[in-house]
C-alpha positions in Angstrom: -51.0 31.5 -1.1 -50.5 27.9 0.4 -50.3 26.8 -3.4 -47.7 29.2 -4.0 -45.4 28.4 -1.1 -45.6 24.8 -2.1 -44.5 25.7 -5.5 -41.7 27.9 -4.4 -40.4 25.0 -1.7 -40.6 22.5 -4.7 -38.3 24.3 -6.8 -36.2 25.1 -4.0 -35.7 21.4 -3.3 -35.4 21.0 -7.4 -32.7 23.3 -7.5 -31.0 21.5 -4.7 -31.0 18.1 -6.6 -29.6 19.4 -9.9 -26.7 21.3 -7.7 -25.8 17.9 -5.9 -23.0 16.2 -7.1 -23.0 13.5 -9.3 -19.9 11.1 -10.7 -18.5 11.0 -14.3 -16.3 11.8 -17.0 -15.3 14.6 -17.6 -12.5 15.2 -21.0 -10.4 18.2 -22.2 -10.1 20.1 -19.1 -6.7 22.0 -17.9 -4.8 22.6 -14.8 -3.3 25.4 -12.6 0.0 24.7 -15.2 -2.1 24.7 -18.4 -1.6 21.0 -19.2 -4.4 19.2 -20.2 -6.3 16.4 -18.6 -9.5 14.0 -18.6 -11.5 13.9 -15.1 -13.1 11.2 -13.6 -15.5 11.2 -10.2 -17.7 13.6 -8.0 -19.1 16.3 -10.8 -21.1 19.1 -9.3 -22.3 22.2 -11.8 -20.9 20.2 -14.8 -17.2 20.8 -12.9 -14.8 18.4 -10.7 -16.6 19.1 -7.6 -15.5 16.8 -4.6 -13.4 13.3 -4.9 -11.7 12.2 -8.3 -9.2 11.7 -10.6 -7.0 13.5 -13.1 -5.6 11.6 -15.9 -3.0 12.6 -18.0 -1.2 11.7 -21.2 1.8 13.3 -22.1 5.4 12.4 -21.4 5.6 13.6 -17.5 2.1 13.4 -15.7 0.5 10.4 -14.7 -2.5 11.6 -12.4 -3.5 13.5 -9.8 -6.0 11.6 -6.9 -7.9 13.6 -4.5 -9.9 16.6 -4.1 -11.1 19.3 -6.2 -13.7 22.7 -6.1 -15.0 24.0 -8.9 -12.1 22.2 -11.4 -9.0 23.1 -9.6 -7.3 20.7 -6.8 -8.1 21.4 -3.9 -8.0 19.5 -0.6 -6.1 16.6 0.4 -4.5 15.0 -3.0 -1.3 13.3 -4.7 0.4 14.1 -8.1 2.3 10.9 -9.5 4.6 11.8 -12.6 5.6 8.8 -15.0 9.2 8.8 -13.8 8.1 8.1 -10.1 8.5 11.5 -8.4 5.3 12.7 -7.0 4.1 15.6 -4.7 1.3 15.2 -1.8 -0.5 17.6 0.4 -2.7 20.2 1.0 -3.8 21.7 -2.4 -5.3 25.0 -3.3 -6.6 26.3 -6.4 -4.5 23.6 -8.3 -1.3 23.6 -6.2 0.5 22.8 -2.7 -0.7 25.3 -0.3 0.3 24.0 2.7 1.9 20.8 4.5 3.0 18.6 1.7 5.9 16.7 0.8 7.7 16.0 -2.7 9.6 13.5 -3.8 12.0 14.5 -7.2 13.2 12.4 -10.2 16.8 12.3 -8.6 15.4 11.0 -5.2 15.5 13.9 -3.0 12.8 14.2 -1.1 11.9 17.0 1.2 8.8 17.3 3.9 7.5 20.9 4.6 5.2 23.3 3.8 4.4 24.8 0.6 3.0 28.2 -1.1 1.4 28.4 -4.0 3.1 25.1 -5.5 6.7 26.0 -4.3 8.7 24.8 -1.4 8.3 27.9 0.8 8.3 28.0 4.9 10.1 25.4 7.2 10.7 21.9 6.1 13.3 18.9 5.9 15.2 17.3 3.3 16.6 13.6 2.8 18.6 14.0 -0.4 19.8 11.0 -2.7 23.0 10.6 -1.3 21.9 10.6 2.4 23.0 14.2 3.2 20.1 16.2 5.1 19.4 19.3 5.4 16.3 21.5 7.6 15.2 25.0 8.0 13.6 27.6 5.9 12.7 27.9 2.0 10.9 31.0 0.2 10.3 30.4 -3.6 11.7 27.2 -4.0 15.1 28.0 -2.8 17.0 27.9 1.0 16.2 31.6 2.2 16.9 31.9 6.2 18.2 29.7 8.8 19.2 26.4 7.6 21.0 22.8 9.4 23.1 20.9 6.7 24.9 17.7 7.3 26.8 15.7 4.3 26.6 12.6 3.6 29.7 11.5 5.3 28.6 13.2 8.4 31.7 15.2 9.3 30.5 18.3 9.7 27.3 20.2 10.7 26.5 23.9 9.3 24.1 26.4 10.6 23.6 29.5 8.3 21.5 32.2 6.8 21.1 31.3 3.3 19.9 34.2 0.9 18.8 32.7 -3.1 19.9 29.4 -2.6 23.3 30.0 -0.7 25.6 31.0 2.4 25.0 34.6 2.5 25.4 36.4 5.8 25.8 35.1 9.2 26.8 31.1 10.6 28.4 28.8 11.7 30.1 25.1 10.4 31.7 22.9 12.9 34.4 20.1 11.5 34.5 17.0 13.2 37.9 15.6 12.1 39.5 19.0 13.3 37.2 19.3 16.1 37.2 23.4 15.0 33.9 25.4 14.8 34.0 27.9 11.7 31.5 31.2 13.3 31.6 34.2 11.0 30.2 35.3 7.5 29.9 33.6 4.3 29.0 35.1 0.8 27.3 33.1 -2.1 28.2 29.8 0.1 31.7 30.7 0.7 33.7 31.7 3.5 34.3 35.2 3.9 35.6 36.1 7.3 35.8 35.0 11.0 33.5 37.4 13.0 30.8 37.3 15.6 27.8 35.7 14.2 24.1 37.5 14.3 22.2 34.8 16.6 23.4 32.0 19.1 23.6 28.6 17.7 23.7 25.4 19.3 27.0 24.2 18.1 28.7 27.4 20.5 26.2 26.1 23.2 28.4 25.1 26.6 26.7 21.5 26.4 27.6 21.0 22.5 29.6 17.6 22.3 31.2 16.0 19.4 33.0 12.8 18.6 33.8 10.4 16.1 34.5 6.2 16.9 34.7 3.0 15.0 30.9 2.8 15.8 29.8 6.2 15.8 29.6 10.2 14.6 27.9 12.6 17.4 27.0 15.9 17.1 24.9 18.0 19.0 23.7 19.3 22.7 24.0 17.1 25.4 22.1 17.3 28.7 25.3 16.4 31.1 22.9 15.6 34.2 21.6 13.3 32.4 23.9 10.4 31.1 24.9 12.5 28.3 21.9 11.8 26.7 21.4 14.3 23.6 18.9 17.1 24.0 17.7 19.9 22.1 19.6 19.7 18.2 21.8 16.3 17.6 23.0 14.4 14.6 23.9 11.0 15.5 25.7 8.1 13.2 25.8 4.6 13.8 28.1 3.4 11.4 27.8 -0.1 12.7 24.0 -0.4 11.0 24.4 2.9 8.6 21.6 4.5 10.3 21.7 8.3 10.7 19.3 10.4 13.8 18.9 14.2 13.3 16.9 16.7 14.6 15.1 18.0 18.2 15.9 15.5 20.8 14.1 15.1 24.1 16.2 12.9 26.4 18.0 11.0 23.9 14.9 10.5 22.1 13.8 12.3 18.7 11.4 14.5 19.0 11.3 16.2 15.7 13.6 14.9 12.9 15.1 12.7 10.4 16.1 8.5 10.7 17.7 7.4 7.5 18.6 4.0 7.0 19.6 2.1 3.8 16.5 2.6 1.6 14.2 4.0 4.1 13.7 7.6 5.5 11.6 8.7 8.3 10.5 11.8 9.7 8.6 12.7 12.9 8.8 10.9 16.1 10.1 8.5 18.3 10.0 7.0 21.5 10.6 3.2 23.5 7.2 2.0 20.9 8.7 3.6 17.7 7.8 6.3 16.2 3.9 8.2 17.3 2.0 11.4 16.2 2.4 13.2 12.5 4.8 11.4 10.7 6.3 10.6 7.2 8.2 7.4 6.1 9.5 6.7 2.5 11.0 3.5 1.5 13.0 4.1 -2.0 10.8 3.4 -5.2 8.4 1.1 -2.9 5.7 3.6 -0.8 5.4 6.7 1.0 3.2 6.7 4.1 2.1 9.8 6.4 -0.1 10.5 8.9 -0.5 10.4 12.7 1.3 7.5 14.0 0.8 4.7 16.9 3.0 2.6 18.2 5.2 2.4 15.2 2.0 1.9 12.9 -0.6 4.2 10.9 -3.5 4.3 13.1 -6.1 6.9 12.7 -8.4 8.1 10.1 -6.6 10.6 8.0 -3.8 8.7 6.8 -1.8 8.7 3.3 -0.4 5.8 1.8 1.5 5.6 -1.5 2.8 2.6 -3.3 5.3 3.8 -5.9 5.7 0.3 -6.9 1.9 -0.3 -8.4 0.9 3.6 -8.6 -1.9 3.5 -6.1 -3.1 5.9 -3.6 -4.9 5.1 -0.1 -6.5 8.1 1.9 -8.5 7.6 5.1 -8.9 5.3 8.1 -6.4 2.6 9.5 -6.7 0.5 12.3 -3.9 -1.9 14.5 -1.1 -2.5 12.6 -1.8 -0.2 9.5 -4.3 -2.1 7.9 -6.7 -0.4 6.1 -9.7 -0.2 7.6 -12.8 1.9 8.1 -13.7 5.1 5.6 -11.7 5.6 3.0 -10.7 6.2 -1.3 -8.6 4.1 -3.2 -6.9 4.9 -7.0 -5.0 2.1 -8.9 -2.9 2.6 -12.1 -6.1 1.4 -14.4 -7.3 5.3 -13.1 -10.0 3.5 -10.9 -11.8 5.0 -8.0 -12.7 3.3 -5.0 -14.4 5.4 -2.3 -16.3 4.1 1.1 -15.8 1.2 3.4 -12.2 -1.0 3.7 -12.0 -3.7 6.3 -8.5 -5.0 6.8 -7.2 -3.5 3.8 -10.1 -4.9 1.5 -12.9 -2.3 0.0 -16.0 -3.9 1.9 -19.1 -2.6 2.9 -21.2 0.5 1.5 -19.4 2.8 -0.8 -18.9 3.2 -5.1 -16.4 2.9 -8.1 -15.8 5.0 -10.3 -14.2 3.2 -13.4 -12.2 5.3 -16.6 -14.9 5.7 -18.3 -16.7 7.5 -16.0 -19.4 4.8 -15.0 -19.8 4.6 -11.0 -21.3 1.2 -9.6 -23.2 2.1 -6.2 -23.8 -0.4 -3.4 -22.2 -2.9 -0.7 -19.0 -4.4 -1.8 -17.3 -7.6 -0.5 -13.2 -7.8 -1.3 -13.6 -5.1 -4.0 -17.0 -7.1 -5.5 -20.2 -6.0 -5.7 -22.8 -8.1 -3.5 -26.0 -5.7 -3.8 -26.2 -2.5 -6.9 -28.3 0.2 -5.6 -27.5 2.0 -8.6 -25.4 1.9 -12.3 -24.4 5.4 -13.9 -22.5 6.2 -17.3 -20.0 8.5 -17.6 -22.7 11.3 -17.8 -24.4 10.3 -14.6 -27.3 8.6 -16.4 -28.7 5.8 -15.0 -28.0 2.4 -16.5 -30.5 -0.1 -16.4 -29.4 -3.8 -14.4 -32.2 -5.2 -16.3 -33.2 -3.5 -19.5 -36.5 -3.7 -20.8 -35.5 -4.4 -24.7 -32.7 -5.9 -26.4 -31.5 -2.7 -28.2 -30.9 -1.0 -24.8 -29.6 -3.5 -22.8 -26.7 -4.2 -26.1 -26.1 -0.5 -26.5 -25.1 -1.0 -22.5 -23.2 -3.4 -23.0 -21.4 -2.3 -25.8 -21.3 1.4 -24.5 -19.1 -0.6 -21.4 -16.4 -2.7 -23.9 -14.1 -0.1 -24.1 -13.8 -0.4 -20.4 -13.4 -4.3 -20.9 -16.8 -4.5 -19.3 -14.5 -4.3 -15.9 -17.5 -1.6 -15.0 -20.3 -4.1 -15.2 -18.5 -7.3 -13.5 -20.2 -8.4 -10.1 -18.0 -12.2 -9.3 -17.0 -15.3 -10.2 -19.6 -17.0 -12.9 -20.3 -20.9 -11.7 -17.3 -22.7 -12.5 -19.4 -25.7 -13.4 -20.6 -23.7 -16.3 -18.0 -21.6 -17.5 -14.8 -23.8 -16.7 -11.3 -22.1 -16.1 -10.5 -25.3 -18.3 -11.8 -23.0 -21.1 -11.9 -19.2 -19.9 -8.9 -17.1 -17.9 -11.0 -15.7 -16.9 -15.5 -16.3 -15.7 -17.5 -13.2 -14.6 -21.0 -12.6 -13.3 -22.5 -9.2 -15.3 -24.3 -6.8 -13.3 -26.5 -6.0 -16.2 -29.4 -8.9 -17.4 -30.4 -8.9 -20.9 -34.1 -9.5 -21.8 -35.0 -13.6 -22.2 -31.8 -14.4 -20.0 -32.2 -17.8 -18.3 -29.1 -17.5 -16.3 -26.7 -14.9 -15.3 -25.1 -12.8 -18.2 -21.5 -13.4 -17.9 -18.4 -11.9 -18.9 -15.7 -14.2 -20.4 -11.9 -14.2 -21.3 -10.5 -16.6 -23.4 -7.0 -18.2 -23.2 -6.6 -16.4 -26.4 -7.7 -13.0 -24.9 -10.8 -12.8 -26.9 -13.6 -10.8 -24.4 -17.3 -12.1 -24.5 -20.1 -11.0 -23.0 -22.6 -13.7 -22.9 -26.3 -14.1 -22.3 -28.4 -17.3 -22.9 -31.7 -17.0 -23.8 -32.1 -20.8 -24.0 -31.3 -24.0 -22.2 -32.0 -27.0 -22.8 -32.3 -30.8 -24.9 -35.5 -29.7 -27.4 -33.6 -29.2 -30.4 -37.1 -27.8 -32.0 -37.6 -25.3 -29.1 -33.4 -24.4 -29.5 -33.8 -23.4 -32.8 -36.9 -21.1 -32.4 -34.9 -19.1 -29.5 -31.7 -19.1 -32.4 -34.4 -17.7 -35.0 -35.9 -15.3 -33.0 -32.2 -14.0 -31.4 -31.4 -13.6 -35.3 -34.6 -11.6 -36.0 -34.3 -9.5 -33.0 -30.5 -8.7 -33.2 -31.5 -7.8 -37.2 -34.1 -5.2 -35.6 -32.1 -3.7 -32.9 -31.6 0.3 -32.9 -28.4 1.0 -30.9 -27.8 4.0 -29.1 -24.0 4.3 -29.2 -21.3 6.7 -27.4 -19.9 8.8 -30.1 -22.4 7.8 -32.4 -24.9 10.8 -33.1 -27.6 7.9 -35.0 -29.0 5.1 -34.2 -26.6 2.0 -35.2 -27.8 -0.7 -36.2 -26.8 -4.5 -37.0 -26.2 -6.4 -40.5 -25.6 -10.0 -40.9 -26.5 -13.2 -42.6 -28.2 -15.7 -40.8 -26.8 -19.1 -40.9 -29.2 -22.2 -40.8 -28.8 -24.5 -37.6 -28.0 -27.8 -38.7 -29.0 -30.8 -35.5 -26.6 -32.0 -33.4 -24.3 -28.9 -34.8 -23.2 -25.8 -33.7 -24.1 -22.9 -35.6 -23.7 -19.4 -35.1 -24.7 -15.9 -37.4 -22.0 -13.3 -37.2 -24.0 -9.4 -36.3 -21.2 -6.5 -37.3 -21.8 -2.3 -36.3 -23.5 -0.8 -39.7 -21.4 3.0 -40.2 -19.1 2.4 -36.4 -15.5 2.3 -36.8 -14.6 3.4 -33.5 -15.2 -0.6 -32.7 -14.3 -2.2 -36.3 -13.2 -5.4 -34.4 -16.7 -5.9 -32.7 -18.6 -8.6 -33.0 -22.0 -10.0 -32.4 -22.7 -13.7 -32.3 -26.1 -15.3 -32.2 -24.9 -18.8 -31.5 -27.0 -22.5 -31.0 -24.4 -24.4 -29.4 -24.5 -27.9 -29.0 -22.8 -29.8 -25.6 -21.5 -33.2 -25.7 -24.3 -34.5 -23.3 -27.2 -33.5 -26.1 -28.5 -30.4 -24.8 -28.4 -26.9 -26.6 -27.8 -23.2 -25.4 -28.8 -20.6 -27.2 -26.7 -17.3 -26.5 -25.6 -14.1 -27.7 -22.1 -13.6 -27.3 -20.7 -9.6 -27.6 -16.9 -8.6 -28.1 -13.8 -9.0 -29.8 -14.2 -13.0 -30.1 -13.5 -14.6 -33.6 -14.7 -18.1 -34.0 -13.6 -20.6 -36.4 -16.6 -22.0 -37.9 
């Protein structure tokens, strides 16, 4: 009996490692609109499950970042499009279900809730030309009581909109007539002067109105108190061009809209700026939201946007809206950076997820790996830092070229070894090759030719040089690579070329029956340095030398 619980508690705990969540890539999957994507991240039942990415390519989508369950967003996530609109929010079963905001191709942007992927409940708007508008939406489209101000600021209007328009009961006051409009409009026009079906604020005994060289007001006023607006207010100062509208509490804005140039603002303020939930856009640079203090981001679910570089921040902030303390990352290379930021750099514990699927595990320093705790492929599969043969660790390595071996770089390499003199760019590879006598490194040429390279020999014995170049040769003619795409084996042809003292010589490896990589090369290469000495390294990638 004993024997048998043990069993049954081993599978249990089996079955509870296969259903936790891994990271990948995922390709061909669809969303809630039928448009096809490629997934990258947290995969849990062979499904997005979790944190990750949706990449697109068509005309319109560029990805969505954040959350999904069982495929579908869902959670906290952001939708860029290619022409720089996006929507954010609260998603369920692959749309907005909830507080969000979107942001359209012409520049209107509105802040509100959302039903199933439609504006739909109470929310504001800031449209391109500066005109604003709040109140209620159902199905896309005004339906209830809405505020509207136009962009010159001259008059106010508070109606029942049915579909889309005036239908029904309001009331519109003009500020260069000083005359309020109360009665019934149909399809937005005026219809008739009559009592309207609810009190409004601009027939309220404390409204106020008036228009100066410096100024537009509109709104209640608390007269025992300097004047100062309370309750709903639209005030213009023409003198900087900035517009206040919404729910005042002694002359401050409680609930509402600050427009300014190219910025727009909603939520609070007070004498320290603005505190709480709040939304700020600045025009075709970055959308921030989340709780508010002291006129900065400062808590730990926070959303920041940049429009300009197509990247999204979720999580903590600290003093002055740095970035700082658990949070994900995506940049426009469709790169995932999930765990630990100190001020606004990804350090400490945490992963990346790269394009092609394959995570890098461990603590990071300013985006840089200092310690791997583990290497995965786009399947989840482990991938060996220090492979055991030659044909695995160079079926890594090229398996990682497509991503530019971005995946597998951990650092600068030693600048007294690979000279910027000579390479844009020098970078330590997480992976070792067998026979390595130094760091493998990564290496881009002022041409923009990508290397990997590993030496396998260092030294001034020109006998013991060319027995490391002979045995390279012979062991890069034996290799058996396990390729992506590649249902065989793939394997290595060349001609070896005889070293010749005090030369430089190299033997030129190409992919036997791979065309996805026609370009690739592999080099077995006996170098020779001014000083004397020799290095004997393979070199992998798109390099062509002129021998």
């Amino acid at each position: 009996m004993k024997k048998m619980i043990a069993l049954l508690a081993l599978t249990v705990v089996f079955q509870q490692l296969i259903a936790q969540a891994t990271t990948g890539r995922i390709e061909g999957l669809r969303d809630a609109w039928g448009t096809s994507f490629d997934y990258i991240g947290e995969i849990k039942n062979k499904q997005p499950n979790g944190l990750g990415i949706a990449i697109y390519d068509n005309d319109n989508t560029l990805r969505y970042s954040g959350y999904f369950v069982n495929g579908a967003y869902n959670g906290k996530g952001v939708l860029l499009f290619k022409n720089g609109s996006f929507l954010s929010g609260d998603w369920k079963n692959g749309k907005l279900n909830g507080k969000g905001a979107n942001l359209t191709s012409d520049g209107d942007l509105y802040v509100g809730s959302f039903a199933d992927g439609k504006k739909d409940g109470t929310g504001m708007f800031v449209y391109a030309d500066n005109s604003l508008l709040s109140g209620h939406l159902q199905n896309d489209t005004y339906d209830g009581r809405c505020i509207y101000i136009p962009a010159s600021g001259k008059t106010i209007s508070d109606n029942i909109y049915v579909d889309g328009k005036k239908n029904g009961s309001g009331y519109q006051y003009e500020l260069d007539s000083k005359t309020l409009y109360e009665g019934t409009w149909n399809n937005g026009d005026w219809v008739s002067s009559s009592p309207a079906s609810y009190m409004s604020f601009l027939k309220g005994n404390n409204f106020y109105a008036e228009k100066t060289d410096d100024q537009i007001l509109m709104g209640t006023i608390d007269r025992g108190n300097n004047d100062m607006l309370q309750d709903t207010g639209f005030f213009y100062n023409l003198k900087n061009n900035k517009r206040y509208f919404g729910l005042y509490n002694k002359g401050y804005l409680a609930d509402g809209i600050t427009v300014k140039d190219s910025v727009r603002f909603f939520g609070k303020i007070n004498d320290d700026g603005a505190y709480g939930q709040c939304s700020l856009y600045k025009i075709k640079k970055y959308f921030d939201q989340g709780t508010y203090v002291k006129d900065y981001l400062n808590g730990s679910n926070n959303l920041s946007i940049d429009l300009d570089k197509m990247t999204v921040y979720y999580g903590s902030t600290a003093d002055e809206g740095l970035f700082s303390g658990n949070a994900w990352f995506t940049n426009k290379y469709n790169e995932l950076y999930n765990g630990n930021y100190d001020a606004g750099q990804f350090t400490g514990n945490g992963y990346i997820v790269f394009k092609n699927g394959t995570t890098v595990r461990g603590t990071f320093k300013n985006g840089v790996p200092v310690t791997v705790t583990s290497l995965t492929d786009g399947n989840g599969i482990a991938i060996s830092q220090k492979p055991k043969t030659l044909s695995e660790g160079l079926s890594e390595v090229i398996n990682e070229y497509g991503n530019d071996y971005l995946s597998v770089e951990a650092g600068e390499a030693d600048e007294d070894e690979y000279s910027y003199d000579d390479y844009y760019t020098a970078d330590n590879s997480i992976i070792t090759l067998p026979g390595s006598v130094e760091n493998n490194v990564i290496l881009e040429d002022y041409d923009f030719y990508l290397m990997y390279n590993a030496t396998v020999y260092k030294g001034s014995d020109y006998n013991e040089a060319v027995s490391k170049y002979n045995n390279l040769c012979k062991a890069l003619s034996a290799c058996s690579l396990n390729l992506s795409h590649s249902r065989t084996p793939v394997t290595l042809s060349g001609v070896m070329e005889s070293p010749v003292e005090s030369r430089t010589t190299r033997t030129q490896f190409t992919l036997n029956d791979y065309s996805r990589l026609s370009d690739y090369k592999i080099y077995a290469e006996l170098k020779y340095n001014d000083d004397g000495s020799y290095k004997v390294n393979l070199i992998a990638g798109d390099v062509v030398f002129d021998n």
